[in-house]
DOTI-532902 format. One record per atom (N, C-alpha, C): residue number from 1; residue in one letter; atom name; x, y, z. Coordinates in Angstrom, 1 decimal, m for minus. Example, Ala and Ser with C-alpha at 12.3 -4.5 7.8 and 13.67 -1.06 7.14 Angstrom:
residues 2
[1,A,N,[13.2,m5.7,7.8]];
[1,A,CA,[12.3,m4.5,7.8]];
[1,A,C,[13.2,m3.3,7.8]];
[2,S,N,[12.8,m2.2,7.1]];
[2,S,CA,[13.7,m1.1,7.1]];
[2,S,C,[12.9,0.0,7.9]];
END
This chain:
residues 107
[1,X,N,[65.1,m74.5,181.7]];
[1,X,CA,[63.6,m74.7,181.9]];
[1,X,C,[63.4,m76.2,182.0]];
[2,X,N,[62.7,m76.4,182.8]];
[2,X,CA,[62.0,m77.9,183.2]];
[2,X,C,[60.9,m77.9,182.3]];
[3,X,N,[60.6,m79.4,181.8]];
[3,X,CA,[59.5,m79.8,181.0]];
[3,X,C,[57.9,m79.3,182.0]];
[4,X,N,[58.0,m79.1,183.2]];
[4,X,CA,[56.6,m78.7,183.6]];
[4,X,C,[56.0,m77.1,182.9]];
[5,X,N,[57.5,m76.1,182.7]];
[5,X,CA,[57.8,m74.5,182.7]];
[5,X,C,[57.6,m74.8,181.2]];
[6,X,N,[58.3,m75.6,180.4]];
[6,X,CA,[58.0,m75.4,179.2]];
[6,X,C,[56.5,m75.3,179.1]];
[7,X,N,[55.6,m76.9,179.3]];
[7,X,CA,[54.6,m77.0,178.8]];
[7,X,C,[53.8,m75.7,179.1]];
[8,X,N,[53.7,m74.6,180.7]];
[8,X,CA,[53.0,m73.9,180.7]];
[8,X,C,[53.4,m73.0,179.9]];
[9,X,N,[54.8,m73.0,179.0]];
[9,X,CA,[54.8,m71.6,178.3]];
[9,X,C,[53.9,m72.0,177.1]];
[10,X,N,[54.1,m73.4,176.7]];
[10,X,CA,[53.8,m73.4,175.2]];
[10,X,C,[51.9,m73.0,175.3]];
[11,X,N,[51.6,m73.9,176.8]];
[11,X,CA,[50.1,m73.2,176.6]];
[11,X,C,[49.8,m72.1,176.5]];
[12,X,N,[50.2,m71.3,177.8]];
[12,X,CA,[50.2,m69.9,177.3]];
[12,X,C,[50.1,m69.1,175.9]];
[13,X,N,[51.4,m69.5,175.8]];
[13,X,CA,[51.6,m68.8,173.8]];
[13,X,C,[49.9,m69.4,173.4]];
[14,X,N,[49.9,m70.6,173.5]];
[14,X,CA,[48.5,m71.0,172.7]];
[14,X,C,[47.7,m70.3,172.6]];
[15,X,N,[47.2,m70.1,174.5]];
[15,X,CA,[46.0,m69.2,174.6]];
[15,X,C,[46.4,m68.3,173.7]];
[16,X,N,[47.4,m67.2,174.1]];
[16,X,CA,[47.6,m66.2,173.6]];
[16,X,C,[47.4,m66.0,172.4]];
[17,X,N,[47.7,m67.1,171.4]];
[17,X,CA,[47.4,m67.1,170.1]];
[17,X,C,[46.2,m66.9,169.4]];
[18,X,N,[45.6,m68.2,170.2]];
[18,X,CA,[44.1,m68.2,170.2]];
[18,X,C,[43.2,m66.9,169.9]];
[19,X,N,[43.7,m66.3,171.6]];
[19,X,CA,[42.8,m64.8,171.8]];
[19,X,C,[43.3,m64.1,170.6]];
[20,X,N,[44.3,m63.8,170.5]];
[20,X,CA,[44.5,m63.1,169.3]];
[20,X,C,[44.3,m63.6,167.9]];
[21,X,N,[43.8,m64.2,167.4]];
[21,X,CA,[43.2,m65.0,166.2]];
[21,X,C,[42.3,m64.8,166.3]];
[22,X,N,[41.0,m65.0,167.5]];
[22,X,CA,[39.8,m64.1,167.6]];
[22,X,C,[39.8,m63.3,167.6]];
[23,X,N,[40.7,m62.4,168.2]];
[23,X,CA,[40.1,m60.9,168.1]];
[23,X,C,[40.3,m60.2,167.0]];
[24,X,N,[41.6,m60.7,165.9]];
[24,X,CA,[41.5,m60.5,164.8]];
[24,X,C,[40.3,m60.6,164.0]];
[25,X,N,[39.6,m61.8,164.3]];
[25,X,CA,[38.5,m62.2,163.1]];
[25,X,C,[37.5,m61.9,163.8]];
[26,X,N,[37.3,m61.1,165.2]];
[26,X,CA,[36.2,m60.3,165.8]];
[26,X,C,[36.3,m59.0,165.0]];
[27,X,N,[38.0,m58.5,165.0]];
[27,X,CA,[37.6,m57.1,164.3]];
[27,X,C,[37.3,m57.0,162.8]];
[28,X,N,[38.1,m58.1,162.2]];
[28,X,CA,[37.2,m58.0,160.7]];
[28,X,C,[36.2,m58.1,160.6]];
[29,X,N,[35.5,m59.0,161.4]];
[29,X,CA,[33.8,m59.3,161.1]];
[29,X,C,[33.2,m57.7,161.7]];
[30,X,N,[33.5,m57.0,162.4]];
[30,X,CA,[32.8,m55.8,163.1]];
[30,X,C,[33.4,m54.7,161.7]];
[31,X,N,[33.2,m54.2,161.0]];
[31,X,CA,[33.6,m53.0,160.0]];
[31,X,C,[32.8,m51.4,160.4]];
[32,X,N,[33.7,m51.4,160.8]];
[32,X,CA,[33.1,m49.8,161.4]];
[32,X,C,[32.4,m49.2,160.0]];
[33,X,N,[31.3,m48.5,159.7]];
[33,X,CA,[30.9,m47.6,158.6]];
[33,X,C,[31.9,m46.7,158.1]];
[34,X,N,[31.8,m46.3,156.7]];
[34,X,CA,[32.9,m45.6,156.7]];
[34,X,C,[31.9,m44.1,156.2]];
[35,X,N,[32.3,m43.6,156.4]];
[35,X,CA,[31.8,m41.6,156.2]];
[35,X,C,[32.6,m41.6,155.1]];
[36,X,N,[31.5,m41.3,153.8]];
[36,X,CA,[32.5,m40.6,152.6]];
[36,X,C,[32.3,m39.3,152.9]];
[37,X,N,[33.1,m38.7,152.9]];
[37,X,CA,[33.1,m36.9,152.9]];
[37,X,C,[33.4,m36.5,151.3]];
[38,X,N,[32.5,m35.6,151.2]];
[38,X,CA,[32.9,m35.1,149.6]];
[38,X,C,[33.9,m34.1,150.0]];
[39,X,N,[34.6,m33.9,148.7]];
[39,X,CA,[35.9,m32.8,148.6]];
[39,X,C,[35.7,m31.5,149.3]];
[40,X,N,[36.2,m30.7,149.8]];
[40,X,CA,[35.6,m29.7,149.9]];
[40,X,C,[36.2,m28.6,148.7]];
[41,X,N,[35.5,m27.4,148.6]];
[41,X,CA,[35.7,m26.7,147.5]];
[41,X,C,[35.9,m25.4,148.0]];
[42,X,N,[37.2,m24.7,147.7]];
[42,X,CA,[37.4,m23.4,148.2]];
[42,X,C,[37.5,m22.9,147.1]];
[43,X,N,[36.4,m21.5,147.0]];
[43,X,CA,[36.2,m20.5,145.8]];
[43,X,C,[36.9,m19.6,146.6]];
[44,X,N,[38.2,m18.8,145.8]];
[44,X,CA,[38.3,m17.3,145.8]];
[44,X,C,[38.2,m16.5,145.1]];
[45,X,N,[37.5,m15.4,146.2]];
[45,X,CA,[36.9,m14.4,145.5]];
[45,X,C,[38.0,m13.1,145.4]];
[46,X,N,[38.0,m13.2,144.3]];
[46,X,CA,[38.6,m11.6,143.7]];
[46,X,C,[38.0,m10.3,143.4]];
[47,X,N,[38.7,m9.7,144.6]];
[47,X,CA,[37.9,m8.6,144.0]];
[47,X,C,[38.4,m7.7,143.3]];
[48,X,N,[38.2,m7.0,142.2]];
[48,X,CA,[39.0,m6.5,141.4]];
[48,X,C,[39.4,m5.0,142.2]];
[49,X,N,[40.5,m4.7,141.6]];
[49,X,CA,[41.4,m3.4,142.5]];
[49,X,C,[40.9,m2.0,141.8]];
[50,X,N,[40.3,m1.1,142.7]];
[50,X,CA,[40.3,0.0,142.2]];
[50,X,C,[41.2,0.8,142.3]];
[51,X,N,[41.7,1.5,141.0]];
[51,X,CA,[42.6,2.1,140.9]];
[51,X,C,[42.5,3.4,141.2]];
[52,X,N,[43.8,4.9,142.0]];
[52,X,CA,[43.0,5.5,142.6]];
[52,X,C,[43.6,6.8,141.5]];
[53,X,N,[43.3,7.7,141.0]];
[53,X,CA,[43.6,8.6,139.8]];
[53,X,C,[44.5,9.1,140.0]];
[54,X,N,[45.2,9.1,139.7]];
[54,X,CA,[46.4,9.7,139.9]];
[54,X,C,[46.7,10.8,138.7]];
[55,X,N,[47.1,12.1,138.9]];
[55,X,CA,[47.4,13.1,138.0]];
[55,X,C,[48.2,12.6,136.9]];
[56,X,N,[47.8,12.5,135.1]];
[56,X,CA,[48.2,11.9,134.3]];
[56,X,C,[49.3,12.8,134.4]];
[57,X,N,[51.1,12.0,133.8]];
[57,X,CA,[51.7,13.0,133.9]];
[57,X,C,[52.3,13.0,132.3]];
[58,X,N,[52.8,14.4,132.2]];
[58,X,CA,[53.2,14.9,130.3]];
[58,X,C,[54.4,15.0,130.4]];
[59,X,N,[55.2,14.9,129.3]];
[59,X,CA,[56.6,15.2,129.1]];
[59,X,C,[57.2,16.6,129.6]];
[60,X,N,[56.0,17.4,130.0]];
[60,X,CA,[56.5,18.8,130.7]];
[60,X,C,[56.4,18.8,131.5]];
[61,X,N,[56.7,18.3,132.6]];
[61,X,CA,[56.4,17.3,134.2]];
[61,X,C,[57.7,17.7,134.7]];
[62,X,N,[57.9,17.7,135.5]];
[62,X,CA,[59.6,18.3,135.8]];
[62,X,C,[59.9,16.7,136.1]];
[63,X,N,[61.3,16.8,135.9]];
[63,X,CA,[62.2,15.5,135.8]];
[63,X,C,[62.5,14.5,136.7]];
[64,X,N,[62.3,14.0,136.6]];
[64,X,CA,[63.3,12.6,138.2]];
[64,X,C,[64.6,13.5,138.4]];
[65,X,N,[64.3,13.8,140.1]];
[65,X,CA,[65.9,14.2,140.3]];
[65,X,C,[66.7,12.8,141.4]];
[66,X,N,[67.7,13.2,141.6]];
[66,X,CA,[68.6,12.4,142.2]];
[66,X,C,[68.3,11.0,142.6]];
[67,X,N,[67.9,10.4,143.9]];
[67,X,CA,[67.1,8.8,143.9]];
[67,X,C,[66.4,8.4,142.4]];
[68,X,N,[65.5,9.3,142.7]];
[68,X,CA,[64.3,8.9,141.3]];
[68,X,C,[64.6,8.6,139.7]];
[69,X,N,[66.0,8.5,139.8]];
[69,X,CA,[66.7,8.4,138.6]];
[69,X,C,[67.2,7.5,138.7]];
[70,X,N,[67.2,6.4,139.5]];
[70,X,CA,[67.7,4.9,139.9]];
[70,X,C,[66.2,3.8,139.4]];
[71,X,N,[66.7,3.3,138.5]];
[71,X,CA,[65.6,2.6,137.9]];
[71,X,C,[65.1,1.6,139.0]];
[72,X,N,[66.2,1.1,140.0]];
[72,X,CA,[65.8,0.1,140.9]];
[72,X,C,[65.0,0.6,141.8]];
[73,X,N,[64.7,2.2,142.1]];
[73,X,CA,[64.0,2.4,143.4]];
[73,X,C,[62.2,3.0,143.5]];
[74,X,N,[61.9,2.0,141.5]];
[74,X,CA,[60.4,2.4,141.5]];
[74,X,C,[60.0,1.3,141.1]];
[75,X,N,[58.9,1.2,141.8]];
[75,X,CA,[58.0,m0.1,141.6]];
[75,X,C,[56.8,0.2,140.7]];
[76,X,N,[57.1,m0.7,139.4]];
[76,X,CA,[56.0,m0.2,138.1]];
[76,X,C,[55.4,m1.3,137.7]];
[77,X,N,[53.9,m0.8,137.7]];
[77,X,CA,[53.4,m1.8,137.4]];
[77,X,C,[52.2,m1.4,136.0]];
[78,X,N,[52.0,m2.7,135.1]];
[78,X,CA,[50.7,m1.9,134.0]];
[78,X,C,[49.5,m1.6,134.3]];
[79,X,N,[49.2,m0.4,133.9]];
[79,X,CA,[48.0,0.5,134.0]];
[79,X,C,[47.4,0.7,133.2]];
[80,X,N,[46.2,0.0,132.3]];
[80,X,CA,[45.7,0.2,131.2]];
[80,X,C,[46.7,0.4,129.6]];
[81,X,N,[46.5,1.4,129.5]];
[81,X,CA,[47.3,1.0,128.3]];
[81,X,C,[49.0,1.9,128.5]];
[82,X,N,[49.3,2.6,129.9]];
[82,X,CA,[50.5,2.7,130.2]];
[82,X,C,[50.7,2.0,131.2]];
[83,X,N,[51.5,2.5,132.7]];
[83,X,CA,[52.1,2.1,133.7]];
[83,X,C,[51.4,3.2,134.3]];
[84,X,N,[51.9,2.6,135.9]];
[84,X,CA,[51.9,2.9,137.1]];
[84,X,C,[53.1,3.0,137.6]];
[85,X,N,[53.8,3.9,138.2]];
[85,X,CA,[55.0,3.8,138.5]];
[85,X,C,[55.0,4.5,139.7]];
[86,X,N,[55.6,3.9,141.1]];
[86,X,CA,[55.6,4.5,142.2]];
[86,X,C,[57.4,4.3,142.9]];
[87,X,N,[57.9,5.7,143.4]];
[87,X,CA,[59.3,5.9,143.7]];
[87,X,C,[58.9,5.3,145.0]];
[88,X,N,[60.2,4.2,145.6]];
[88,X,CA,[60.1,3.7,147.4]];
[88,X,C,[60.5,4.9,148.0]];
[89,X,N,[61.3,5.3,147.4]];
[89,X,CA,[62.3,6.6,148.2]];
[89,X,C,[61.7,7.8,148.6]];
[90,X,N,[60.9,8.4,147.5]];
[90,X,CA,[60.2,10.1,147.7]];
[90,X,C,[59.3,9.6,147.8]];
[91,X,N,[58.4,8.9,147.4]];
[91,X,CA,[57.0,8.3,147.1]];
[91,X,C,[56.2,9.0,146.4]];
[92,X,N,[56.8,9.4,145.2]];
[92,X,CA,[56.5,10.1,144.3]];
[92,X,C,[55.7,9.0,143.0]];
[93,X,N,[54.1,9.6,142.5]];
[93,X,CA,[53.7,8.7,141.8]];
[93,X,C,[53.6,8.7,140.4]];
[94,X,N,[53.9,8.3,139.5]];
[94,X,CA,[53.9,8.3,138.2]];
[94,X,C,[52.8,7.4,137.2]];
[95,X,N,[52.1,8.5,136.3]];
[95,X,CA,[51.0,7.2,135.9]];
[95,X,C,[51.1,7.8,134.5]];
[96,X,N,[51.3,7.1,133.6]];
[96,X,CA,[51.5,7.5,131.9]];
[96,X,C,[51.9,6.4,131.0]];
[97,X,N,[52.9,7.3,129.9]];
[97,X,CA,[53.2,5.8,129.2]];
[97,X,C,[54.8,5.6,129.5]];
[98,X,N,[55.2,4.4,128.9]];
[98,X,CA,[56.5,4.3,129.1]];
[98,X,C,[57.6,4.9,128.5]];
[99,X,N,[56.7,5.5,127.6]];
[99,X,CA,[58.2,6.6,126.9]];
[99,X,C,[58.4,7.8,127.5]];
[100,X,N,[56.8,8.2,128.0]];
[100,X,CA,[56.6,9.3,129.1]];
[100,X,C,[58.3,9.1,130.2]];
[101,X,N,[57.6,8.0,130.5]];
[101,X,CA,[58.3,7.9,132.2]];
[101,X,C,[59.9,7.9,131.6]];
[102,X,N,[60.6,7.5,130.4]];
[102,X,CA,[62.2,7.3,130.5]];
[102,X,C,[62.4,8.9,129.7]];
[103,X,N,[61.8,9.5,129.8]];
[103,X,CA,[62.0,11.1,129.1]];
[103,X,C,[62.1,11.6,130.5]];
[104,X,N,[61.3,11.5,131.4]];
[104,X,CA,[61.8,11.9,132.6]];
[104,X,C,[62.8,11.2,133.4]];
[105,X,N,[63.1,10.0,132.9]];
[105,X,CA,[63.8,9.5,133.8]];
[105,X,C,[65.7,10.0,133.6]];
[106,X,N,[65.9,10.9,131.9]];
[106,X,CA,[66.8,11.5,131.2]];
[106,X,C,[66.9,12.0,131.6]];
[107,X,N,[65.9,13.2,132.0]];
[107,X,CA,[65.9,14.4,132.8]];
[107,X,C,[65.9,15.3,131.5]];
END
């Protein structure tokens, strides 16, 4: 570079500096407003599950046969002061207590 090429670069950079030192301290002085937004609040609503009657069953219920004697293939859940117990397999439904349900589950 020749001293004429330098000096136009060094001005340049100047300018360039310059502009950009203004426009820096143009955009600090300009502060956009800021929007507080409050939190928003999601309520879920529950609704409670009605349960549908199911024939209470007695120890003189005829027995779990074959599938239904695999403890893994019923989905039990508590039901007041017994269970709810429903076979994946037959779709057979059981609603009592839990000593109920493993007397049939002996057969």
């Amino acid at each position: 570079m020749d001293a004429s090429t330098s000096a136009r670069c060094c001005s340049v950079r100047q300018r360039l500096n310059s502009i950009l030192t203004k426009g820096n301290s143009i955009m600090s002085d300009n502060k956009s407003p800021t929007i507080k937004k409050s939190p928003s609040v999601i309520k879920e609503v529950v609704k409670p599950e009605v349960a549908q009657q199911a024939p209470k069953a007695s120890v003189d219920s005829e027995p779990f046969k074959g599938s239904e004697r695999i403890p893994s293939s019923w989905t039990i859940k508590p039901e007041g002061e017994g269970i709810r117990a429903f076979n994946n397999d037959t779709r057979r439904v059981f609603v009592g207590s839990v000593k109920e349900f493993n007397v049939l589950m002996r057969g």
